[in-house]
N, C-alpha and C positions, 0 to 999 in steps of 0.2 A: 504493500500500500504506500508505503513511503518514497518507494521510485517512481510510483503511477504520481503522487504527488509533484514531485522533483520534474519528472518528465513535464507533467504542464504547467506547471509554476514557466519553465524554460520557453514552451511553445506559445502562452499568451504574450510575451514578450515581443514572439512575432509576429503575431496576429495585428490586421489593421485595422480592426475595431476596436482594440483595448488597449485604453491610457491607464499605466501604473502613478501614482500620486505625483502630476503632472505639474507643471511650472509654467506659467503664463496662459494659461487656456481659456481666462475666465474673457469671456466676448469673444472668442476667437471658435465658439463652435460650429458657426456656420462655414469656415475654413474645414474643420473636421469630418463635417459631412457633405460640404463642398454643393450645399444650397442654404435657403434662408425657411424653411421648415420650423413651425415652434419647436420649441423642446418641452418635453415630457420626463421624469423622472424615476423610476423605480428605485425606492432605498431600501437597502436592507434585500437585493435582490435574489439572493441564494443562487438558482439556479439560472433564474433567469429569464423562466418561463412567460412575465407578463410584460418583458422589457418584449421576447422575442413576440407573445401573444396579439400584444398591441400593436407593434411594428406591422405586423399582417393584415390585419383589422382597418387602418389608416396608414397606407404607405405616402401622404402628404404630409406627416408629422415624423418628429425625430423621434427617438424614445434611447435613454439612457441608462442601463441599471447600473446603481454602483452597491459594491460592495467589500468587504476587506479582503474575504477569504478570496483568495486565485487559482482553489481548487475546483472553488461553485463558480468562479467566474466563465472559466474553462464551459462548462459545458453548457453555457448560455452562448457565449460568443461564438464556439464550435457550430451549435445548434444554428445562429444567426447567419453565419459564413455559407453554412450547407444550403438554406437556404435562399443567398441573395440575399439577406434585407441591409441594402446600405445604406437605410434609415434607423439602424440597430447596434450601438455601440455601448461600452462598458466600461467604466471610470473603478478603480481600485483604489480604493481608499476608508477614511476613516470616514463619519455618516457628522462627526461633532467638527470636522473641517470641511464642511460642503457648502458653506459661503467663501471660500478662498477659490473656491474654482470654478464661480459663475458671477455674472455682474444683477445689477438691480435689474429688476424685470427682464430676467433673460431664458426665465421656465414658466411656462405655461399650467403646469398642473404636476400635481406629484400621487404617488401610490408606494401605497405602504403597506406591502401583503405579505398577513403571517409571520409579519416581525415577534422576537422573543419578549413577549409579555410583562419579564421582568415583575414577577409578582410582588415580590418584598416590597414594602414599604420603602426599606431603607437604601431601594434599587426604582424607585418610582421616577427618579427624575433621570434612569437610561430609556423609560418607555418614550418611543420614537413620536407622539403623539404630547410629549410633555412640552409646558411653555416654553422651555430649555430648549427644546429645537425647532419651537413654533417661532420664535425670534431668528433664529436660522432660516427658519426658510421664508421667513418674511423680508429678509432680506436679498433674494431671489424671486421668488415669484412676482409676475403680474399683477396690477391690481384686482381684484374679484379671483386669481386661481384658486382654481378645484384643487385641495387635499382628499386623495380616497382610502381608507382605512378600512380591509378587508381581512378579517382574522376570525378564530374558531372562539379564542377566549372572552367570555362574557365577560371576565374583568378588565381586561383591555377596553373592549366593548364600552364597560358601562363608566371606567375612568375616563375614555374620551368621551362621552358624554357629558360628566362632568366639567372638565375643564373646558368644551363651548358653552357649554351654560353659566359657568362661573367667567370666562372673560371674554364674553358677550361676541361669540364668536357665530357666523350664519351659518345656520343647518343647513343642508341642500336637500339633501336624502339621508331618510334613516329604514334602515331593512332590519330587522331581527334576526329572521330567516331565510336566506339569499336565495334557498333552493325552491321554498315554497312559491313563489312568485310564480306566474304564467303573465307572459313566457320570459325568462331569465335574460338580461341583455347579454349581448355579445361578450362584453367587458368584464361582466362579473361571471361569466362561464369557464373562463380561462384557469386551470387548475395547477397550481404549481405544487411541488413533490413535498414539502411542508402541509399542506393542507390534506394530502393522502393520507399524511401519519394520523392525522385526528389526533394532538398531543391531549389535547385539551379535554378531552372525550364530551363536550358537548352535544356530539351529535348534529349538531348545526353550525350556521355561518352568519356573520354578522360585518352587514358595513353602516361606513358611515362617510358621507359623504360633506365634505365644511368648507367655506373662507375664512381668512382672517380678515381683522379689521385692518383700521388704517395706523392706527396705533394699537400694539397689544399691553393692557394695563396692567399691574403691578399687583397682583395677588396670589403668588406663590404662599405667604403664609398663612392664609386662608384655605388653599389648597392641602395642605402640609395638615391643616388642625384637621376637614373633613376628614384626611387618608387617615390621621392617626384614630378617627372617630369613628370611624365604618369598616375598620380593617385592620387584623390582627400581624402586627410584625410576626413572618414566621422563621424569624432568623435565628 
């Protein structure tokens, strides 16, 4: 396992889809995809699946997943390649330096599928939905982009709910049940290898769909008293 690792750690490298924690990129990715197509973002992409998913879906949009691991980058970008999509590339990096590598309004919407839930308390501000990276990606997105938050765990689920109702953030769409829906959109059909495992064992699927404001206000320690009031540290 360690040489199949080794092995593609060396092959993304080569790959022309995939920037390793790149230097000057930030406005320069219409150079990288070598048209002016929004950009679209997968964080937290694993495998890859709704960077490649969406790329198919809209091949007049960019779509990006980034993520740290360069094992799971691997068989997204592989996946991308085989199929042509040169609207399909992948950013290797950390998710907490992702305004370093894009300018002010320079992403259109982002997706955040099946990220680790991060249950603890005392791990609540690594959930990718926390105002900790909602200032992050406020400082890239558009004004009005869509955030989408598609995940099996109810507590993720109902933590971001909280934090747009606590900083006054606009619902777009809320699903409890992704699957029950008739008929399912395209978007939320798309299944990456995370959501097969069912960690969560819900049973079910949950998005959620939000903007941010124009300014995001200052109630982390509000947030901090609800989590330690509704939720048992289990560390």
């Amino acid at each position: 396992m360690a040489q199949k690792k080794l092995k593609r750690f060396a092959e993304i490298k080569e790959f022309p889809n995939v920037l390793e924690y790149p230097e000057n990129i930030a406005g320069k990715w219409n150079e990288f995809f070598k048209n002016n197509y929004p950009v679209t973002l997968e964080l937290a992409c694993g495998k890859g699946e709704y960077a490649v998913g969406l790329g198919q879906l809209y091949p007049q949009k960019n779509f990006i997943g980034v993520d740290i691991k360069g094992n799971r980058i691997w068989v997204g970008a592989k996946s991308a390649l085989d199929k042509n999509l040169k609207n399909v590339g992948f950013l290797r990096t950390q998710i907490h330096k992702i305004d370093t590598y894009f300018t002010k309004n320079e992403v259109e919407e982002i997706w955040i599928t099946f990220p680790d839930p991060q249950l603890r308390i005392s791990k609540a501000n690594r959930r990718l939905t926390h105002p900790r990276y909602l200032r992050l990606y406020k400082n890239i997105l558009k004004t009005g982009g869509k955030i989408h938050l598609k995940t099996d765990s109810p507590d993720l689920y109902n933590f971001t709910k909280t934090v747009i109702e606590l900083y006054n953030l606009t619902l777009n769409l809320d699903i409890d049940d992704v699957y029950k829906q008739e008929p399912v959109s395209p978007e939320l059909n798309i299944k990456t290898y995370y959501e097969s495992l069912d960690i969560a064992k819900s049973k079910k699927n949950f998005y959620l769909c939000f903007s941010l404001p124009e300014k995001i206000i200052d109630k982390d320690n509000d947030l901090d008293t609800i989590l330690k009031n509704t939720t048992n540290d289990q560390q």
